[in-house]
N, C-alpha and C positions, 0 to 999 in steps of 0.2 A: 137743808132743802135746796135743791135745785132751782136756778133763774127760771129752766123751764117750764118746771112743775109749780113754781109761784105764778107764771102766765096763764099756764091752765087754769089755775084756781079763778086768777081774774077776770076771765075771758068766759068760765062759769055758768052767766046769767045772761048771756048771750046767744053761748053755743052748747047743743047739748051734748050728751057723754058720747053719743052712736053716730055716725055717718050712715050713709048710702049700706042694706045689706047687700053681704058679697053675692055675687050672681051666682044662677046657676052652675055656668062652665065653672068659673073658679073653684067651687064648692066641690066640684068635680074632683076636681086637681087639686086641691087639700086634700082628700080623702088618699087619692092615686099617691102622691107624694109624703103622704105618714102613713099610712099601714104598707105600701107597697115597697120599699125600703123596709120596716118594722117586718114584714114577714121573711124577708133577705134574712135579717138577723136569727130570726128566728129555725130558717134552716142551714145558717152555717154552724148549727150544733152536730148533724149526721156530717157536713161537709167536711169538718174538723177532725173527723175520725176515719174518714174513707181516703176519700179523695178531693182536687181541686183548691188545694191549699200550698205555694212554693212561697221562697224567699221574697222572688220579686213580689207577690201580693202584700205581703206584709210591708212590704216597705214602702211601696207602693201608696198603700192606706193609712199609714204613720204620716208619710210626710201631704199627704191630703187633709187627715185630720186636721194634724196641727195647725196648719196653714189655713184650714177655713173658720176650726175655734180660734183662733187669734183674730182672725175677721170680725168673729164676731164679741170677741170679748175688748180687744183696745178698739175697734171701728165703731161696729154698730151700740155697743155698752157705755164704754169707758168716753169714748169720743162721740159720737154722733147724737146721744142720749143725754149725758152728763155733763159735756165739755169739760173733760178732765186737765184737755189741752188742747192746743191750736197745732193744726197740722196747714202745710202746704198743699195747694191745689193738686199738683200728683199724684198725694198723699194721700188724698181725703177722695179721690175720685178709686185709686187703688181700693182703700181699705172698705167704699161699700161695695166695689165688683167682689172683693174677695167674702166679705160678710156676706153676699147675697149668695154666693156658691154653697154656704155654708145647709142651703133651702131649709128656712125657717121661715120663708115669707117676703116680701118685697122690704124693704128698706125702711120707706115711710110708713108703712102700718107695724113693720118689727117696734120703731122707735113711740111712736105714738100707745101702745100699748104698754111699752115700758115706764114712758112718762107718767100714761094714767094708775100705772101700779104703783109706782112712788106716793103719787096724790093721794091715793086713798088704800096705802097697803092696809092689809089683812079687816078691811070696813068693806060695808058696801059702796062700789063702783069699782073694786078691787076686778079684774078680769081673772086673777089664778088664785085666792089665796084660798089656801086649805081647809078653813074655819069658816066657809061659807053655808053651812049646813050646822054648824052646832058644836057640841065637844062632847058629845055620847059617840062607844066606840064605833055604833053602825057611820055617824055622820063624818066622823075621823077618816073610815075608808071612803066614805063620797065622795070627800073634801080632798083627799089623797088622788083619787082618777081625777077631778077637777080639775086643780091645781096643775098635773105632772102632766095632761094631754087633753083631758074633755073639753074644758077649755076653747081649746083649738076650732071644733064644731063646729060653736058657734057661728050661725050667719051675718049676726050681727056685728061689723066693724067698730073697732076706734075711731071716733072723731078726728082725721088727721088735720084737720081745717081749726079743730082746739087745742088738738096736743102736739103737733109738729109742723107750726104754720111754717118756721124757718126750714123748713126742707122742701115743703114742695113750692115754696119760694125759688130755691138754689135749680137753675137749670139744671146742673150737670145732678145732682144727686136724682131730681125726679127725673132722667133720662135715664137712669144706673135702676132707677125706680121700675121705669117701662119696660125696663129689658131681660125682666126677670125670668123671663122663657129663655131667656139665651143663655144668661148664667147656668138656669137652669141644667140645659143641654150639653154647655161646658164643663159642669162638673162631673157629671157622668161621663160624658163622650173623653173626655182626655184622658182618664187614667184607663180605658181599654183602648184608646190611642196607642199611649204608650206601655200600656204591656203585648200589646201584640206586634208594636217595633221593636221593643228589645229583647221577644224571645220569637221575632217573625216567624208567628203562628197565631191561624183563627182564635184555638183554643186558649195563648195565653191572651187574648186580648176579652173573652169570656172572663177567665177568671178573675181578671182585674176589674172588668166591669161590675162582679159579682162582691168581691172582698172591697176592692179602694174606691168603688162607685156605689153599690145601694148598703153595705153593711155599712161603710165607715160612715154615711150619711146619718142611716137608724142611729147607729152609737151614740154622736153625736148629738142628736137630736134628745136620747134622753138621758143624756151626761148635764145638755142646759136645761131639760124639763126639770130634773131632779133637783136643779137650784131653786127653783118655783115650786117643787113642792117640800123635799124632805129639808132644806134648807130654811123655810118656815116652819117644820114642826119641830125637830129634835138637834140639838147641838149646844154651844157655851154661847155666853153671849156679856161678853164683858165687856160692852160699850153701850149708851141710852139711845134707843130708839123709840121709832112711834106703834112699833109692830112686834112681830113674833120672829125676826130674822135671826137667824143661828148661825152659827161656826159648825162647816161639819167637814174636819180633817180626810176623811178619806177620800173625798171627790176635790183635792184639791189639784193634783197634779194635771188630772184627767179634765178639770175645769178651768185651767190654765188662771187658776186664783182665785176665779168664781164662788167659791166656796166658803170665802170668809166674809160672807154676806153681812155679818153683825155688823162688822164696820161701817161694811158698803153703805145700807139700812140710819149710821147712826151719820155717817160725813160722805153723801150721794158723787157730789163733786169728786172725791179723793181718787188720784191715779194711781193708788196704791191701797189694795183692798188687805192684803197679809200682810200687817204692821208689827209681828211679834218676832221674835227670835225664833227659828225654823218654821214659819210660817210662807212656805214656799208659794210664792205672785208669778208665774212667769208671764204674764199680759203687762203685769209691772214695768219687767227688767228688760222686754221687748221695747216697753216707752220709755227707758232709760235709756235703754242705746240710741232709738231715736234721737231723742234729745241729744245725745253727744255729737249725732251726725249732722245736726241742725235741721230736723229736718221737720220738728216737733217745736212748738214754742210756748213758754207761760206754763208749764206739767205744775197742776195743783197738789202738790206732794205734800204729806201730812208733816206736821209739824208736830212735836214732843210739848209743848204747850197745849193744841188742838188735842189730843189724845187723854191728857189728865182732865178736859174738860170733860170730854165726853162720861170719860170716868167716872170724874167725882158729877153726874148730872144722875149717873145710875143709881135707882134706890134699892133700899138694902132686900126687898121682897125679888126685884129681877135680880139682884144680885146672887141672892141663893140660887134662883131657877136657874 
């Protein structure tokens, strides 16, 4: 368990679960920024077979992704959530500009709702988990749009005053906080920047707006839903947890390690979520080189002692499942 997440609990009987609901406009702009992206994706299925698809988009949208899921999986996750590790002020001011491009939300409410899913995964005050409706199969698909995006809807906010008092503590993160319209506008506005200077033309800065601006967002968007929902129902789970966290191999690349959530679930802390032999981390080995660079300090890396605990903590009925 997370120092965090043990603050929350403390702070508990104090402070309650919700903040301030989101306002109108924001509410707005939630809706505008997940389905309006989500319908992008949706029509570069005819895009794919006709027209408005070159090299530079694709490349264009690879190195945006990556670069903004890294954002959010060693920044806003691994770092800003967990404290996996101590980063330097350039560091830590970088990694939530680049997490916030990733448009999942402002920083301090990303983090705050993360925190409170730790506190009470797959229970009630949970905000995603699957099993909020039951274990009959209509409530399985409830619990499946819940978890993966309904969720999201809600007006109701995190408590960021209970679950993330140290960030909007830190000047510089809640200024990285307030500027979430700019990020905003940065990540869309630059890769049709730059596809219309490097094929100077209207059209190729269209198409880049299209592929490495609203699709690679949507993708994105439910490459980390899919850790909140399918990532609690179905996958291996050979470490003790308090929850229903799973290993689910295929979304690991594309989750940049994300995806070995068991662990995550069972050592919060740990800056390394794939701890097995071909268990591919790249948010990991991104905080590895850090660290070589100095640029990272204190990386809570798992220990082979911590791992046979979490092990032998697992009983033999989750061990079958």
């Amino acid at each position: 368990m997370t120092r965090a997440v043990e603050s929350a609990r403390s702070t508990s009987r104090v402070r309650p679960l919700h903040g301030a609901p989101r306002g109108l406009a924001p509410q707005i702009g939630t809706y505008l920024f997940i389905l309006g992206p989500f319908l992008a994706l949706l029509a570069a299925i005819p895009f794919t077979w006709g027209w408005g698809l070159g090299w530079l988009d694709l490349v264009l949208a690879a190195v945006f992704y990556t670069v903004t899921c890294l954002g959010v999986t060693v920044g806003f996750h691994r770092y800003f959530t967990h404290g996996a590790f101590k980063a330097r002020r350039p560091l830590r001011v970088a990694l939530a500009i680049v997490g916030s491009m990733a448009l999942q939300g402002p920083i301090t409410h990303w983090v705050a709702d993360h925190r409170r899913h730790h506190a009470f995964s797959d229970r009630d005050g949970d905000p995603h988990s699957p099993w909020v409706f039951g274990t009959s199969p209509l409530a399985v698909v409830r619990g499946f749009w819940h978890a993966h995006m309904g969720w999201l809807f809600d007006r109701n906010l995190t408590n960021a005053e209970r679950f993330a008092p140290d960030l909007l503590a830190d000047k510089d993160i809640a200024r990285v906080h307030r500027q979430f319209g700019l990020w905003t506008a940065v990540t869309l506005v630059a890769p049709a920047a730059l596809g219309g200077l490097l094929t100077w033309s209207w059209w190729g800065a269209v198409t880049a707006f299209f592929w490495a601006g609203l699709v690679r967002v949507s993708f994105l968007h439910h490459v980390t839903w899919s850790v909140n929902s399918i990532c609690h129902m179905i996958g291996s789970r050979p470490f003790a947890a308090r929850d229903r966290s799973a290993n689910f191999w295929p979304l690991a690349i594309l989750s940049m390690g994300e995806s070995w959530h068991n662990l995550h679930h069972a050592d919060p802390t740990c800056a390394r979520h794939g701890v097995r032999r071909g268990q591919v981390d790249i948010s990991a080995r991104l905080i590895w080189v850090l660290e070589k660079l100095g640029w990272v300090h204190d990386v809570r890396w798992p220990t082979p002692k911590r791992l046979l605990n979490l092990e032998a903590r697992l009983t033999p009925a989750k061990r079958a499942g």
